[in-house]
C-alpha positions in Angstrom: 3.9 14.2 14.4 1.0 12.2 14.8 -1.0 11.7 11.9 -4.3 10.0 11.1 -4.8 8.3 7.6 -8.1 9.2 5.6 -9.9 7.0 3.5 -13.3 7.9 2.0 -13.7 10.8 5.0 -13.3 8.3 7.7 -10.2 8.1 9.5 -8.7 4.3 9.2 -5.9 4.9 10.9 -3.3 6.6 13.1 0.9 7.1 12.9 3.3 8.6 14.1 5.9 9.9 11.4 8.0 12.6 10.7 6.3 14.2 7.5 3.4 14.0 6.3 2.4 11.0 3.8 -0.5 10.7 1.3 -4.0 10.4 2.6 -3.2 11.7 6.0 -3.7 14.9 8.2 -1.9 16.0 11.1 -4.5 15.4 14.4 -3.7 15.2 18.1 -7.1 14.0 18.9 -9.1 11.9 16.1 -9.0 8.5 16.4 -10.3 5.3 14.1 -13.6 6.0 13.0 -14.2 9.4 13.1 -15.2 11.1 10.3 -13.3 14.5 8.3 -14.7 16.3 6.3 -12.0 18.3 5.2 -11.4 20.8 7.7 -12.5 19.0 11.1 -13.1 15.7 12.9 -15.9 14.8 14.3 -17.3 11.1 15.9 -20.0 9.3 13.8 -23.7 9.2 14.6 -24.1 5.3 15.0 -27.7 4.3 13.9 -29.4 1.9 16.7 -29.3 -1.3 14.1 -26.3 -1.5 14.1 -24.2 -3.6 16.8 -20.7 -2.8 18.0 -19.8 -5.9 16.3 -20.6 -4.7 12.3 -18.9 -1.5 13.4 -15.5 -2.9 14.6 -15.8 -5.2 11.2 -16.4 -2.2 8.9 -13.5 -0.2 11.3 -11.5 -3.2 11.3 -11.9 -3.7 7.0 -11.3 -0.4 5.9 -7.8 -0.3 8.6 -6.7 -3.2 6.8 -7.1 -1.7 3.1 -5.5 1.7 4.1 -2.4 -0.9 5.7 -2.8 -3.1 2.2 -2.2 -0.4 0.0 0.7 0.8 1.8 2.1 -2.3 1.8 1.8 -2.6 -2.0 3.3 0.9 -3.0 6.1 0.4 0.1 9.0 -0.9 -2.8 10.6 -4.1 -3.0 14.6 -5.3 -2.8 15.5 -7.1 -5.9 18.6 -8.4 -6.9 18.1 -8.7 -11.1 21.1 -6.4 -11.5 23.6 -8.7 -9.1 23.4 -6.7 -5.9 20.3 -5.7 -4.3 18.5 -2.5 -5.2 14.9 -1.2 -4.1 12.5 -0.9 -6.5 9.4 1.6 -6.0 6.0 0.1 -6.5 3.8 2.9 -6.5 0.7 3.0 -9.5 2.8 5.5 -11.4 6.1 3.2 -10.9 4.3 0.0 -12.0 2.5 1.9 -15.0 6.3 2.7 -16.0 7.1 -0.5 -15.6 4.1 -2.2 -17.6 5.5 0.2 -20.3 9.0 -1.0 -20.6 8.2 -4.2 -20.4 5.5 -3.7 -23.1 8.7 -2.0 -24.9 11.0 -4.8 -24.1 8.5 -7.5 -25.9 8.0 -5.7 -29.2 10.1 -6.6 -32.6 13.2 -4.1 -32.9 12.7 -3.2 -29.8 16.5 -2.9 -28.1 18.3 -4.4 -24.7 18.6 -1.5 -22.5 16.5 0.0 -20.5 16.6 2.2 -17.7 14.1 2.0 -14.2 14.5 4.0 -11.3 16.1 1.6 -8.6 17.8 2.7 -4.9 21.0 0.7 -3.8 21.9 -0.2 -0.4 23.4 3.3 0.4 19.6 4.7 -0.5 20.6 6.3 -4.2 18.6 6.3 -6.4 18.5 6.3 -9.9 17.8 5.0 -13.3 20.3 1.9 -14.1 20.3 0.3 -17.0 18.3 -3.2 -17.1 18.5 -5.5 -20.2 15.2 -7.2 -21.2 15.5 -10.0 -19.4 16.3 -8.0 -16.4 13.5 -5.6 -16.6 10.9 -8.5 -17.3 12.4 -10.1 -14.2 11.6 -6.6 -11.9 8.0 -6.9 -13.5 7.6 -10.5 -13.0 8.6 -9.5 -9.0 6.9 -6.6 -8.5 3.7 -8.2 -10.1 3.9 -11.1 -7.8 4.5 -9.2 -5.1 1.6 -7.1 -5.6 -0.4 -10.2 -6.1 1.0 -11.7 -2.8 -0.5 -8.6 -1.0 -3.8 -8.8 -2.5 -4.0 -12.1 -1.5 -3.1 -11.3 1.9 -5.4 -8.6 2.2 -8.3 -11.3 1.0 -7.6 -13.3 4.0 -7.7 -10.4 6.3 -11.1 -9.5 4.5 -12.0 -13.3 5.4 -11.0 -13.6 8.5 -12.7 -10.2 9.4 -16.2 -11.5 8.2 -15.9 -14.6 10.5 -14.7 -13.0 13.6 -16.3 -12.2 16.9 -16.2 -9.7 19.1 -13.8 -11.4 21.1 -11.3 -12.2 17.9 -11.7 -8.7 16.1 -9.0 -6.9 17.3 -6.4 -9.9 17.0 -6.6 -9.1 13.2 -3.6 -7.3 12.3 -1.9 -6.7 8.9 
């Protein structure tokens, strides 16, 4: 089904998946841009001042944020266990992780515990990580997070700086 992704009321952008995901509405017709308002799409009133320039940059800018954070809560493949699992990185995942980690550091505290992890075959469930290991999946998933901030910085740059000719060459 095709869906668009809403940020804010403004649709930032549109895919194609098979259920529906967080953020987004099922549309056949809106496109980047337009504006929802809960119920139904319409095109936005552009003032006069402003050029079709600013308006792909502000299109272009809010596009890349809704891609950023899907990027950052899209999981990551670890191998702190031996094989490789996936590990979720959604807010709620990474707030469970900040807590086990916080556990992991504190006096008494023992050398087991258990984070919700897929393996290759896609099943998921809690394993059992030892300190070290579970300070290693933070350690990863916090740099990862980090790494896609960073990106999304440059985008943010390179938006600002670009032309009308160059704007649409910025892709996530």
């Amino acid at each position: 089904m095709r869906l668009v992704v809403i940020n804010n009321g403004i649709v930032v952008n549109v895919i194609i998946s098979d259920e529906l995901l967080a953020n987004s509405v099922q549309s056949d017709h809106a496109n980047i841009g337009d504006i929802y308002d809960g119920q139904a799409f319409s095109s936005p009133a552009i003032p006069a001042t402003l050029s079709s320039l600013a308006i792909k940059k502000s299109i272009k800018a809010e596009e890349i944020k809704a891609l950023a954070g899907m990027a950052i809560i899209a999981g990551i493949q670890l191998n702190d266990l031996g094989p490789v699992y996936m590990y979720p990185t959604t807010r709620d995942d990474q707030i469970n992780l900040i807590g086990l980690i916080t556990e992991s550091l504190l006096p008494g505290s023992g050398d087991e515990y258990r984070f919700w992890c897929a393996d290759v075959n896609g099943v998921w469930a809690r394993r059992v990580h030892t300190k070290l290991q579970i300070q290693g999946v933070g350690k990863a998933v916090a740099g990862y997070v980090k790494s896609q901030q960073a990106k999304y910085e440059e985008k943010l740059i390179a938006i600002s700086l670009a032309d009308v000719d160059t704007i649409d060459l910025i892709v996530w």
